[in-house]
C-alpha positions in Angstrom: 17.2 89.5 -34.7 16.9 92.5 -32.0 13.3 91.5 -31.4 14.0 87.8 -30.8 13.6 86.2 -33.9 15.4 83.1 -34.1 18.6 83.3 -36.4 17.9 81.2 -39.8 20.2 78.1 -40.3 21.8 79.8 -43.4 22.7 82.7 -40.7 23.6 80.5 -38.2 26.5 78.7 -41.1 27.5 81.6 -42.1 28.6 83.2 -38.0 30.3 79.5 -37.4 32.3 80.3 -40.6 33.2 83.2 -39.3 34.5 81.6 -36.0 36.6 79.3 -38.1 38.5 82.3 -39.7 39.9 83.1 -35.8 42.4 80.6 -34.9 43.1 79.7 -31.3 45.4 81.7 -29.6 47.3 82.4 -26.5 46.4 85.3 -24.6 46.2 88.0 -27.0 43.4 88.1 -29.3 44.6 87.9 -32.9 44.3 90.2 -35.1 41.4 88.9 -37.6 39.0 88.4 -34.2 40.0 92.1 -33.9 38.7 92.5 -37.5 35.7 90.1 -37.3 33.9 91.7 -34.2 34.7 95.2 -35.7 32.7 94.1 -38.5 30.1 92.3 -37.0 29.7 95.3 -34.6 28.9 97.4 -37.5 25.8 95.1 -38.6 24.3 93.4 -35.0 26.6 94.1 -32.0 24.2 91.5 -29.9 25.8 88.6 -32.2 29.0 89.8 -32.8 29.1 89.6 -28.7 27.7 86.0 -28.8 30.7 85.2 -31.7 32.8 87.0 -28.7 31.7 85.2 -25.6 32.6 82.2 -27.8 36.1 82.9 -28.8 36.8 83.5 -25.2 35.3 80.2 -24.2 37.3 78.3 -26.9 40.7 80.2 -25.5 40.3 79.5 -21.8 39.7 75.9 -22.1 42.7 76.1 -24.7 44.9 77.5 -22.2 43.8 76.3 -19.1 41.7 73.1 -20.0 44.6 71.0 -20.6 44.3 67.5 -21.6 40.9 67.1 -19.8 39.3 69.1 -22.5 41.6 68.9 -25.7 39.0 66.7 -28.0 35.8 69.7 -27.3 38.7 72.7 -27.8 39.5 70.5 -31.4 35.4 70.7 -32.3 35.2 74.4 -31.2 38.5 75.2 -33.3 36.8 74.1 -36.3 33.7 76.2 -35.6 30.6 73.1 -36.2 29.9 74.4 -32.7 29.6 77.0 -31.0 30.0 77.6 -26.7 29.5 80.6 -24.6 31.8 81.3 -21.5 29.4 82.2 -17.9 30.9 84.6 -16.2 28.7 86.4 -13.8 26.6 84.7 -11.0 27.1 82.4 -8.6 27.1 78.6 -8.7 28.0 76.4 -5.5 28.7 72.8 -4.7 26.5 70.9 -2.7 27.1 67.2 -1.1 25.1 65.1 0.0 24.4 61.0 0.0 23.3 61.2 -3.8 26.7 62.8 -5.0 28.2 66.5 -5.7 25.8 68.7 -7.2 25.5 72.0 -8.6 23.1 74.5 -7.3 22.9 78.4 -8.2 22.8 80.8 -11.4 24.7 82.2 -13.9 23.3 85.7 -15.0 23.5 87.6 -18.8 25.0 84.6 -20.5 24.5 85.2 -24.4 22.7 81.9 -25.5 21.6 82.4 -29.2 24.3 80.2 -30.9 25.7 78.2 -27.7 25.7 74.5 -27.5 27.9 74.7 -24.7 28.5 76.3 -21.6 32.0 77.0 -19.8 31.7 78.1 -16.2 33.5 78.3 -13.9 32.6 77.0 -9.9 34.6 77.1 -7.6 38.0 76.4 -8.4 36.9 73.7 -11.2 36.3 74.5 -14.7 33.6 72.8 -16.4 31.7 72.2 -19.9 28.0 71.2 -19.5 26.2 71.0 -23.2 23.1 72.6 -23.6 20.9 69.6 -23.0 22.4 69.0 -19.5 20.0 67.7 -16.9 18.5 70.2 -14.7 20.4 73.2 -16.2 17.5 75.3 -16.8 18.0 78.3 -19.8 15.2 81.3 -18.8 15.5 84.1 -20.8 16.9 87.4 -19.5 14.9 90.7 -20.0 17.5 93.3 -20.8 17.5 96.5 -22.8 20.6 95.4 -24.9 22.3 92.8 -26.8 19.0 91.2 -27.3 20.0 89.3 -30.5 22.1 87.0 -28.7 19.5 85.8 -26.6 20.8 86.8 -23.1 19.6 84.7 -20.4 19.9 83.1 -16.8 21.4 79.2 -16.6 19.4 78.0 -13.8 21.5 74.9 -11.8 19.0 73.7 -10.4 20.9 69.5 -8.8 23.3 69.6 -11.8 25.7 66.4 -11.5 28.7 67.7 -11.6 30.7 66.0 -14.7 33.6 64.0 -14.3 35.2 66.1 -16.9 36.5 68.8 -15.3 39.9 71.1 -14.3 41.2 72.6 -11.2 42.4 75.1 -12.4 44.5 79.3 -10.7 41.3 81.3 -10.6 43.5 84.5 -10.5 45.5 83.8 -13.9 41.4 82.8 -15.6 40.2 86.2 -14.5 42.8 87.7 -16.0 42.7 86.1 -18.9 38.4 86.5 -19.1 39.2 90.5 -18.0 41.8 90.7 -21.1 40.1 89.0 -23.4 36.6 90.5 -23.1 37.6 94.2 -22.7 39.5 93.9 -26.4 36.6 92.4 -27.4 34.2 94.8 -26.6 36.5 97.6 -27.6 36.5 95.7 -30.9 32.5 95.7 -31.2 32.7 99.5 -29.8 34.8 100.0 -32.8 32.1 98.9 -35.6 29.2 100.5 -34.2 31.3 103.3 -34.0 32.4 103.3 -36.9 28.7 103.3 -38.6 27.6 105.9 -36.5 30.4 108.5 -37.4 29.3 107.9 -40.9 25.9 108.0 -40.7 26.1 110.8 -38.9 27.6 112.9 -40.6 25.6 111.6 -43.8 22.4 113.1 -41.8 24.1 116.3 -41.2 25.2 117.3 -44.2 22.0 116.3 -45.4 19.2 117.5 -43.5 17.8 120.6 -43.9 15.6 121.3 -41.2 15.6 125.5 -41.3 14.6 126.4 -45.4 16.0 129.2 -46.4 17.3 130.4 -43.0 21.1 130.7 -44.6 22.8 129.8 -47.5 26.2 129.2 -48.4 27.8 129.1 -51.3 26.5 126.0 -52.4 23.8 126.8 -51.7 23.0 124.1 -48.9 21.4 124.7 -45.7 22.3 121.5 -43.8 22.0 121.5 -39.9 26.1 120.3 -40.2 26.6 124.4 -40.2 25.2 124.8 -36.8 28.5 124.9 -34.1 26.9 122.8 -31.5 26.2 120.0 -34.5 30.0 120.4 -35.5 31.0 120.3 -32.0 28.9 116.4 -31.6 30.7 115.2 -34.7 33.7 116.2 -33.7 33.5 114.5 -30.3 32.2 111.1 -32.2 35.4 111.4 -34.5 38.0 112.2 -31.6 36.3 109.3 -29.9 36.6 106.8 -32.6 40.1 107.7 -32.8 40.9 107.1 -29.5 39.4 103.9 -29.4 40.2 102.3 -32.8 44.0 103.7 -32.2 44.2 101.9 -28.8 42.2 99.2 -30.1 45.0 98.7 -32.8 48.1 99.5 -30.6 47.1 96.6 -27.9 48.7 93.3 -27.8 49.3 90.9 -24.9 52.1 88.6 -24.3 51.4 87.7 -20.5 49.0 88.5 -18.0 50.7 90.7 -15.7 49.5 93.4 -14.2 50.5 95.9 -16.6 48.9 93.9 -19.4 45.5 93.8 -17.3 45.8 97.7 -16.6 46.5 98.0 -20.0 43.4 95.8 -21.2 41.4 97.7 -18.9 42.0 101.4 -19.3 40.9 100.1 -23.6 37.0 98.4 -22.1 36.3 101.8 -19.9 37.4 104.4 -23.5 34.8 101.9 -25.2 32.2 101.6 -22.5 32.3 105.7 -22.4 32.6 106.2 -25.9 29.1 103.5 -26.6 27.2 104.3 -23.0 24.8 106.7 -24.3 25.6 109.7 -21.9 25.8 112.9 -23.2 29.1 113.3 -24.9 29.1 109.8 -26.2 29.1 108.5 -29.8 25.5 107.2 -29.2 23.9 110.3 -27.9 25.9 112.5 -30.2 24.2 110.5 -32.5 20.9 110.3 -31.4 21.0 113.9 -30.7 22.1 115.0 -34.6 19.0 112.9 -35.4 16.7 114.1 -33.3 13.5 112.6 -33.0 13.6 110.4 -36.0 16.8 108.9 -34.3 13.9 106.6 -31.9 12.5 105.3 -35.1 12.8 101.2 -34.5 13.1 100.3 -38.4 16.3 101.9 -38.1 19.3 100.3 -36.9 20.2 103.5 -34.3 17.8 102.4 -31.4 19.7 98.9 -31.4 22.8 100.7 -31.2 22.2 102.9 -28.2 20.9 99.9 -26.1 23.4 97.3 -27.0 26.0 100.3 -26.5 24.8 101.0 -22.9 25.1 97.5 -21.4 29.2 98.2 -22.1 29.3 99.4 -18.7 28.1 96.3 -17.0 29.9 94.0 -19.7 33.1 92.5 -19.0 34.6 94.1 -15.9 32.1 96.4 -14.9 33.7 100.3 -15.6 32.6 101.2 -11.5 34.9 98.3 -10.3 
């Protein structure tokens, strides 16, 4: 799936089933899409963000969509399909003597599962299925999340549809900014979890000095050296932190506390996943060593999809 393989229809059933377990909310992410992308991030972050960049779709045009878009929020409830919310890029509005039209580019939008596409230009929100006349999908080359198929929508003289939504641009930000910083920090929270374990599984198991000490068990793991206990110990403390936070966060509005709040949670995950030193993906990699590069293990997946969290979302710099 990392390398681009195309998910296989029994795969595809069984992420939509998962989407059907989250119902719609408000603005606060329930609890089981807490649960779900934990989990999901523990096995392929790049789809768990794709079963992510859905839920937030399906919520937006829930709350904001009104009546214009009730019958495709109904479909995506029941989780037969699947849409991805474009975010970053800019699409404008062009008029001329053959109608409105839609020229520009939406950048990083994950496109593995997505038969629709919610973006937002403008003031109007809009849905434009996959198959939409000179929307144009060209694959992005990025060095993470690759298994949801990131990629560029292209508007190259889109009609604008005549189903469509004026709709506060400040209050959808918010509600984008909220929603996809728990989300992340959910996702942050599986592959952090894995890693702590594995981990420490490779440090109390390797032994990479032979009969250099012993204790009284007679092991002579590399878990005994202090700067190896001092790494675990910072991927624990992080996890922590995060999964704590992560647990402790709910939204009943979008003020600006809530937002601050939502916030301060996507930068602990973005540093706790960007693979600096002192994060839970170099700690890793650096307990590992040189077998951490190895690509038939799951590690190298985890370091790249861990460092677009920066980026993701509201980027940490802004």
């Amino acid at each position: 799936i990392d390398g681009g393989t195309p998910l296989e229809p029994a795969q595809v059933e069984a992420l939509k089933s998962l989407s059907r377990m989250v119902k719609a909310t408000g603005l606060a992410p329930a609890a089981e899409r807490k649960v779900i992308l934990t989990e999901l991030g523990q096995r392929i972050p790049s789809l768990a963000y794709a079963i992510a960049s859905h839920f937030c779709a399906r919520d937006i045009l829930r709350v904001l969509g009104g009546a214009a878009f009730e019958d495709l929020v109904a479909r995506l409830a029941r989780g037969n399909e699947i849409a991805a919310f474009a975010w970053d890029g800019i699409v404008e509005v062009d008029r001329d003597d053959e109608g409105i039209r839609l020229r520009g580019q939406k950048i990083f939008v994950p496109t593995a599962l997505a038969q629709w596409f919610v973006v937002l230009v403008d003031d109007q929100l809009i849905v434009l299925p996959r198959e939409t006349r000179g929307l144009r999908i060209e694959p992005l080359g990025t060095i993470g999340m690759r298994g949801s198929a990131p990629a560029t929508l292209v508007f190259d003289n889109v009609d604008l549809p005549a189903t469509r939504r004026r709709v506060d641009k400040d209050q959808l930000e918010r509600l984008w900014a909220v929603q996809s910083a728990v989300d992340l920090a959910a996702i942050g929270c599986g592959m952090a979890e894995r890693l702590e374990a594995r981990a420490i599984e490779h440090a109390t198991a390797r032994v990479q000095f032979p009969g250099l000490f012993l204790d009284d068990e007679f092991r002579e793991s590399i878990g005994k050296f202090g700067a190896v206990k001092k790494m675990l110990a910072q991927i624990g403390a992080r996890r922590y932190v995060l999964e704590t936070l992560l647990h402790q966060f709910s939204a009943g509005d979008l003020s600006d506390e809530t937002c601050r709040r939502a916030l301060e949670l996507k930068i602990v995950a973005a540093d706790a996943m960007n693979g600096h030193p002192g994060s839970i993906t170099y700690n890793t990699t650096q307990i590992f060593g040189g077998t951490g590069y190895a690509e038939e293990d799951f590690l190298p997946m985890f370091y790249r999809d861990g460092s677009t969290f920066l980026t993701l979302g509201v980027p940490n710099a802004e």
